[in-house]
N, C-alpha and C positions, 0 to 999 in steps of 0.2 A: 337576196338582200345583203348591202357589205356594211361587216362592222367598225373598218376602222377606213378604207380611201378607198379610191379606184385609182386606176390609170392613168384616167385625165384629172387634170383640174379640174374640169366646168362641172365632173358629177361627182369631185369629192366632196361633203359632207362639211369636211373640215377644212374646206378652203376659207385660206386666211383674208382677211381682209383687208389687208393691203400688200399688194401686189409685191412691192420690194422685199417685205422679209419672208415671199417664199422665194425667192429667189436663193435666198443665202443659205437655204436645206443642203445638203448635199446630196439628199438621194428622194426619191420621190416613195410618195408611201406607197405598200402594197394591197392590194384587195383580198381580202382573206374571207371566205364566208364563216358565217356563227357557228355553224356546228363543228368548225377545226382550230376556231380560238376559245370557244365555250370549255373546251378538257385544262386548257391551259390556267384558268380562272380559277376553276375549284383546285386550290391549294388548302391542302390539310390544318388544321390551327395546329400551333407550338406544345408541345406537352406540356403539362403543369408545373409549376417550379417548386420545387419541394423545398419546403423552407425547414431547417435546423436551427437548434441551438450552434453559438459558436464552440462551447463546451467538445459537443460530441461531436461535429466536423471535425476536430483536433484531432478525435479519439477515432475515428474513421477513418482520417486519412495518414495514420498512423500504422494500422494492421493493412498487412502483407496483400496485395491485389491477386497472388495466388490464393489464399485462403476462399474454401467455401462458405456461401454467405453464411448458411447455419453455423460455423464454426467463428464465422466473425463475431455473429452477435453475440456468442457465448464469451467472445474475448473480449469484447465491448465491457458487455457487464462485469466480468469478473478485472477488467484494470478498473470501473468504478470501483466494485467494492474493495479492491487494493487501495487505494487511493483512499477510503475513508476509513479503513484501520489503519492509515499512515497517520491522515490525519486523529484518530481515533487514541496512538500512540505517544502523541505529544503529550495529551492529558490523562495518560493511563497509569501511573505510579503515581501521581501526582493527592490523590487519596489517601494513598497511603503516607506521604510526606507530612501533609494538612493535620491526618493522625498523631503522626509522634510528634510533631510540634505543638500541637493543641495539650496534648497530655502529656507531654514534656517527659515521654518513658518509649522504648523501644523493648519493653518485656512479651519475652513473646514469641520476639519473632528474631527467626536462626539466622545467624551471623553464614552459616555453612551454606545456607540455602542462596543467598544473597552471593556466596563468594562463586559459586559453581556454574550458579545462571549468567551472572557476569563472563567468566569466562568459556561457557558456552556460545553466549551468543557472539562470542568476538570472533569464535571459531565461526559460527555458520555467516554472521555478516563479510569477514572479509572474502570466504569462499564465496558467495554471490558476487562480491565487487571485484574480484580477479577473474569471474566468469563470464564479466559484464551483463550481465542479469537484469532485467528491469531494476530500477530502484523501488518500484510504488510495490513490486514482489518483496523486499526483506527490508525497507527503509524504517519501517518499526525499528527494528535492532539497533538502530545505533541510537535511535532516542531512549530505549530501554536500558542500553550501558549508562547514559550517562546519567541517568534515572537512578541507577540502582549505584553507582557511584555515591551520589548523591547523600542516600538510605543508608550505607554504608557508613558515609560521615558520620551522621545523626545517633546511632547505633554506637557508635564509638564515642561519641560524646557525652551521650545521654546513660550509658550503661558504666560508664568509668572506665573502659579496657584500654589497655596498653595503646598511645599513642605513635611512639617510635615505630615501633614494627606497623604500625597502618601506614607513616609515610612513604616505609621504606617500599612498602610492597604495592603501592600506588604508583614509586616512581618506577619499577620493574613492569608494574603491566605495560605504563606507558612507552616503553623502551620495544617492548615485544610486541606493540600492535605498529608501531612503526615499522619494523622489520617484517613483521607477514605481510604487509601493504602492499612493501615495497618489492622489486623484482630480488631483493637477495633470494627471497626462499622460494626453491623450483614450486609449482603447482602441484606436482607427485602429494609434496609434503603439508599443500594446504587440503589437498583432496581428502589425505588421511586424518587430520586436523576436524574436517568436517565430518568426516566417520566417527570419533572417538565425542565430539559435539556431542551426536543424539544420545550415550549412556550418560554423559555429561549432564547435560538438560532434565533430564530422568530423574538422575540421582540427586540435583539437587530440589526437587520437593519431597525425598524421603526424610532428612533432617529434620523438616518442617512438619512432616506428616507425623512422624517418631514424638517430636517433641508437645504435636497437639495431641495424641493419645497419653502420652505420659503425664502431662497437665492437666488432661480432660477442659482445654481449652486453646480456643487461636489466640489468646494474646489482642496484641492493638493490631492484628489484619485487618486489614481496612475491607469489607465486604465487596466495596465498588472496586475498589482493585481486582479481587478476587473473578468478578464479575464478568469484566470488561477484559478479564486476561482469558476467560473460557471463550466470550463471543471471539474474542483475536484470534484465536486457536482455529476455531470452525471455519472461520473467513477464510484465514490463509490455505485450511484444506481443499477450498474451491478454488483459489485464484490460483493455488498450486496447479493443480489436475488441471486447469482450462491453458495455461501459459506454458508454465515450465516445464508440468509430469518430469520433474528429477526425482528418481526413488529414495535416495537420501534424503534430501528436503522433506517427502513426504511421509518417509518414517519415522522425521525427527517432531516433524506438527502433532501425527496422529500419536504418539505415544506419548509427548506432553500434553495432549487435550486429556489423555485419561488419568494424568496425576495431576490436572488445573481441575478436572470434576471432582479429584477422592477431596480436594483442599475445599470448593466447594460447598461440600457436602458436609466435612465436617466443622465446618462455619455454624452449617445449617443446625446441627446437635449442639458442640458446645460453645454457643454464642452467649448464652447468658452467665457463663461462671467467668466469673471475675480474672484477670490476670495475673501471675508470678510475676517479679523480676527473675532476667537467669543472673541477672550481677547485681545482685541489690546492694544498695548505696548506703552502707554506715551510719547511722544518726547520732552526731558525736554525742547528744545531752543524756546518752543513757549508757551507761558502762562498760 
């Protein structure tokens, strides 16, 4: 039996019905029996299309085609959760802001602790931006500067303290984070910069720690600050180890998570006793 012509016309099948347009074939069909065009027929169906978000295609086709897939999905996840302590960071002092404006007092809370973190984190932010670092890895940080900047203002307003020396020392940071930025200062000296960071960062919730024992109170800390700066803490110690594993980096998170839990904690105890000022304000109507 043929499945597709024979030879002749008169026993093909598919002879056309008018004579002129088989002429204008150029080749005549061939006779093939069914059992050697039947393999040809059974073609496979298409694999399934796997449909994604546009989101994680991004995030996909982003990580390394060397990487093993187990190790991809671990990076997958942890630039998500990078990605939502950046976003997480925008509105993370922001509680604390809300605070001393609503109560119009910054008693409380350490002027030292504010000054140290500030410049810690300039140290470990520009060491990530001269390492070229992900940003969704340390992008917190520079919304935390300007955060605490911010706090800083309020604190000096709210408390009465010397205004001059806060401008002058405002316009000196900004002097100094322009130059680490830039290519003046060798990497040697940002690398060291980011080593003296983590005692940096440490030492400043001691101020703060010192000052809520000695008041047997946190003052106007804002609890969801307090909160949101421990979960930032844990985050960043995964999206560390999954991306970067820098030992620095990761010395400086896990040993600030254990003084974001002692502050914490004692939230947790002295919460209910009322706040000092440390500058209290003069009341001129009494002598």
């Amino acid at each position: 039996m043929a499945f597709i012509a024979s030879l002749s016309p008169a026993v093909s099948p598919f002879r056309p019905a008018h004579p002129r347009r088989s002429r204008c074939l150029p080749f005549r069909p061939v006779c093939l029996p069914v059992r050697r065009v039947a393999p040809l027929l059974c073609v496979a169906p298409p694999p399934p299309l796997s449909v994604r978000p546009a989101a994680l295609s991004a995030i996909l086709a982003a990580v390394p085609a060397a990487v093993p897939p187990s190790n991809r999905l671990l990076i997958v996840l942890s630039t998500i959760v990078g990605v939502c302590v950046l976003i997480g960071s925008v509105l993370y002092k922001i509680p604390q802001i809300v605070r001393v404006l609503r109560r119009r007092s910054a008693a409380g809370i350490s002027v030292l602790m504010y000054i140290l973190e500030t410049v810690g984190t300039t140290f470990s932010a520009v060491y990530c931006a001269r390492r070229h670092i992900p940003f969704s890895t340390y992008g917190e940080s520079v919304f935390i500067m300007v955060q605490n900047a911010l706090i800083l203002m309020l604190i000096v307003f709210f408390e009465r303290l010397p205004r001059v020396p806060a401008v002058c020392s405002a316009l000196v940071y900004v002097l100094c984070l322009l130059c680490l930025y830039s290519s003046l200062v060798p990497m040697r000296i940002i690398t060291v910069l980011q080593v003296c960071s983590i005692p940096i960062l440490n030492l400043a919730r001691v101020p703060q720690i010192l000052l809520n024992l000695r008041s047997k109170s946190t003052g106007e800390l804002a609890p969801i600050t307090l909160g949101l700066q421990l979960l930032g803490n844990v985050a960043r110690i995964f999206t560390t180890i999954a991306q970067v594993r820098d030992p620095l980096m990761l010395t400086a998170i896990a040993v600030a998570t254990c003084f974001n839990t002692t502050l914490f904690a004692q939230w947790f105890k002295y919460s209910r006793v009322l706040p000092t000022r440390v500058n209290p304000i003069p009341n001129p109507s009494k002598p």
